[in-house]
C-alpha positions in Angstrom: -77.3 26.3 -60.0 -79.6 23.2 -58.8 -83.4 24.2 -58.7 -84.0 23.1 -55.2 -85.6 26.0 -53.0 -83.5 27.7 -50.3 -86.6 30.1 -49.6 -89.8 29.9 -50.5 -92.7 31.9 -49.1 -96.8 31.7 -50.4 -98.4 34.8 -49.5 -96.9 35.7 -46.9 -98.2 38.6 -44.5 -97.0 40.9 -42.1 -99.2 43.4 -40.4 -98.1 46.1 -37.5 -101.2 47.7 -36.3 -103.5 47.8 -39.6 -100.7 48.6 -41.8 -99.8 45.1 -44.2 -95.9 46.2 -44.3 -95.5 42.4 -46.2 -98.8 42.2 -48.2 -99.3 38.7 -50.0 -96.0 38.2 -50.9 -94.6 34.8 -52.6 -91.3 34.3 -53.7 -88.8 31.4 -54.7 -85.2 31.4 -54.5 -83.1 28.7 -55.8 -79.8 27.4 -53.8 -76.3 27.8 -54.9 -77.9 31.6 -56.1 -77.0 35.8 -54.7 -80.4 36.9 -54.6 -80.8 40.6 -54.4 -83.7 42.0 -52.6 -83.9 45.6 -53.9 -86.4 47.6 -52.5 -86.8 51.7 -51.4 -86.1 52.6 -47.6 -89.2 51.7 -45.4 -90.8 49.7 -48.4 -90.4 46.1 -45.7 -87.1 44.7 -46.5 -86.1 44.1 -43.3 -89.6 43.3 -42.0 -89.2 40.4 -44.6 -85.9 39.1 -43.9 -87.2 39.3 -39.9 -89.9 37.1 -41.1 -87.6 34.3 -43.0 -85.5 34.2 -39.9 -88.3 34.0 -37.2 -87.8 37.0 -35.7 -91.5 37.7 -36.7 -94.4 35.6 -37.5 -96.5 36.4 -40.2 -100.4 36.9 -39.7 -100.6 34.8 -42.6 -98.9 32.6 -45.9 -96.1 30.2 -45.2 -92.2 30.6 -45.2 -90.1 27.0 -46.2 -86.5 27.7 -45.5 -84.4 24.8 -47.3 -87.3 22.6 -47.7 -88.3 22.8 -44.2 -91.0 24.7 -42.6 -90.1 28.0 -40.6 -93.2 27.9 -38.2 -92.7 23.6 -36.9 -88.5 23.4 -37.4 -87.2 27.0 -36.4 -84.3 26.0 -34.3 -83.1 23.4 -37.0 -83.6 25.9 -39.6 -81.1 28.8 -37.4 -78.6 26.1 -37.2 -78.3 26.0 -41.0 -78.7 29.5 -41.6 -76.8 32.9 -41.0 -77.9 36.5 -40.7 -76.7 40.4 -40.3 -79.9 42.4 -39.6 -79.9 45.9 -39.1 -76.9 47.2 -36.7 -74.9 44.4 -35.5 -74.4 44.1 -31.8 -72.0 42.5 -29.4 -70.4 42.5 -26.4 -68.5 45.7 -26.9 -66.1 45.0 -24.2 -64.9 42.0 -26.0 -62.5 41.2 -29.0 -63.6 40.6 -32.4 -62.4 36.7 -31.2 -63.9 36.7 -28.3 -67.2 38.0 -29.3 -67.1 34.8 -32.5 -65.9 32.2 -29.6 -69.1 33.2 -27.5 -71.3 32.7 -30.7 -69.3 29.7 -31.6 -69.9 28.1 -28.0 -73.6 29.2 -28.3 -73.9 27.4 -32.0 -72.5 24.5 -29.8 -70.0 24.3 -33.4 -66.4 24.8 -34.5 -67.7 26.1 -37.6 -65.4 27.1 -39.9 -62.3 28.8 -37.1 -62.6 31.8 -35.9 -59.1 32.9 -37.7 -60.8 31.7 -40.9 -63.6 33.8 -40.2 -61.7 36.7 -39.2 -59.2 36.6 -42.1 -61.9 36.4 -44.8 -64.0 39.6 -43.7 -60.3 41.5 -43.2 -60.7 41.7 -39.3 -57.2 39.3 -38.5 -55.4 42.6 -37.7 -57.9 43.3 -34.4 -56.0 41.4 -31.9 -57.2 42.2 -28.4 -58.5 45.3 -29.1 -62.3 45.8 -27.8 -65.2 46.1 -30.2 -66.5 49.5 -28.8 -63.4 50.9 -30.4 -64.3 49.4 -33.9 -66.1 51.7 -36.6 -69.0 51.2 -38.3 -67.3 49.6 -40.9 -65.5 47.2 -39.1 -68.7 46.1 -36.6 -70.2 45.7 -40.3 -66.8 42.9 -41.1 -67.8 41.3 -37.3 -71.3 41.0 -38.3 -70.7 39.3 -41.6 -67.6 37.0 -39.5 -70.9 35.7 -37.1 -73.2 35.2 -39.9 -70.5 32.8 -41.9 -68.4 31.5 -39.0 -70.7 28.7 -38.4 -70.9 27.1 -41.8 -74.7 27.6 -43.0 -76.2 26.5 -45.9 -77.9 29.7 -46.6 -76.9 33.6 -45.0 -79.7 36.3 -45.2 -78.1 40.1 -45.0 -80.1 43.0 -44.5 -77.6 46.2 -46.4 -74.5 44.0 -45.6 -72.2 46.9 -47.2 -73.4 49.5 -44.8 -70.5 51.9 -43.2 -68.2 50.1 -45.9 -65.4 52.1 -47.8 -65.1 51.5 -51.5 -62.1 48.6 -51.1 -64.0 47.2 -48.2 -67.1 46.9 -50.4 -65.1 45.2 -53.4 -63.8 42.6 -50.7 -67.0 41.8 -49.4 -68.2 41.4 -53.0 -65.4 39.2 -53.5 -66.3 36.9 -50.6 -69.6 36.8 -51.8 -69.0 35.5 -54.9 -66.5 32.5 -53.3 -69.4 31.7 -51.1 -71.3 31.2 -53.5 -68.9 29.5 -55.6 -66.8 27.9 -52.9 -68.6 26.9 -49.8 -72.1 26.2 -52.2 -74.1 29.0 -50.0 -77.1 31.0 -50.9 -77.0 34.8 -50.2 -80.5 36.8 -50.2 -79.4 40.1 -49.7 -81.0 43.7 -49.3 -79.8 46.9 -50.9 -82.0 50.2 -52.2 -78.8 50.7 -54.7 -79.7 48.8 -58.0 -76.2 48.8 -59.2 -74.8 47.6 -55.9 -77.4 44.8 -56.3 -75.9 44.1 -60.2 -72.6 43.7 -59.0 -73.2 40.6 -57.8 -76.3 39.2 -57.5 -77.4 36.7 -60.0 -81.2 37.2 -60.0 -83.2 41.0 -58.3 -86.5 40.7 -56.4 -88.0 44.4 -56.4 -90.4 44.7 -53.1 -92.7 47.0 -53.5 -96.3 47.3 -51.9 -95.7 44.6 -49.6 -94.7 41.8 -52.2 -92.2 40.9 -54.8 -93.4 42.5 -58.1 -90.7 41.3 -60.6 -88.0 39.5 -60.8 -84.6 40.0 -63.2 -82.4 37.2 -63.8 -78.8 38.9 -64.6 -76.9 35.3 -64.6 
């Protein structure tokens, strides 16, 4: 693991209305890592992953993303980075293909192959058919296939095994890992399960009260 910073935010803040839903929150993650954002339903987890994507701006603190700042290099940031937050969505008319060609084309980027893609979230089966057919579990494989198809350094995933069955879950753990291992990525990912989080992450964040409150390394 090399101790560069793939994230790194100093108190960071978030406020809808008067409510602080991210409330001076700093936290470091190392690249090469699985970082595990564990946190209760509501508690901000996907306020915070909205911020490190800039999808939000916070009210205040600072957000570096691969040792570039979010707020001046946002669209060279997205190009390096990939994201499932909250329920997917695509052009349902559309193939699984089709849908990762149109992404592909807007990435302006051959990425890594669309077959690649498709083959390692366990969608190569699809063919033709449209992606309003697809269950939950599948759009959930699609999502994962946009966020990775491109090639990016790090991939933020808001409950990435959502809608999954138990030997869809252990394949997406799987790829995971050979990300990690493989392709040198850094996953930050979200769960309110603590032992789905311990299956694979190497280091837990617990968000609580707006801000990271402790850390575990399980590496």
């Amino acid at each position: 693991m090399t101790t560069q910073k793939a994230v790194n935010t100093t108190h960071l803040t978030k406020c809808f209305e008067t409510n602080a839903v991210i409330n001076d929150c700093t936290m470091q993650i190392q690249q090469g890592c699985i970082y595990g954002l564990l946190g209760e339903n509501g508690v901000g987890k996907t306020t915070l992953f909205k911020l490190l994507t800039g999808l939000l701006t916070p009210e205040c603190g600072s957000i570096e993303i691969l040792g570039s700042d979010m707020t001046k290099n946002r669209n060279s940031i997205l190009s390096q980075t990939g994201s499932l937050i909250e329920a997917p969505s695509f052009y349902e008319h559309l193939s699984a293909r089709k849908n990762l060609e149109l992404h592909l084309a807007y990435m302006n980027t051959s990425g890594i192959g669309i077959e690649k893609a498709l083959q390692m979230v366990g969608l190569s089966y699809t063919g033709e058919k449209a992606v309003s057919t697809f269950s939950l579990g599948m759009r959930q494989r699609l999502g994962i296939a946009r966020a990775i198809i491109h090639g990016p350094k790090l991939l933020i995933l808001d409950e990435p095994i959502n809608g999954l069955d138990p030997i869809g879950i252990r394949q997406i753990r799987e790829l995971f890992v050979d990300l990690v291992r493989k392709s040198h990525m850094t996953i930050v990912l979200s769960s309110h399960i603590l032992s789905e989080i311990e299956h694979v992450a190497d280091t837990v964040g617990i968000l609580s009260q707006g801000k990271i409150l402790h850390e575990s390394d399980l590496s």
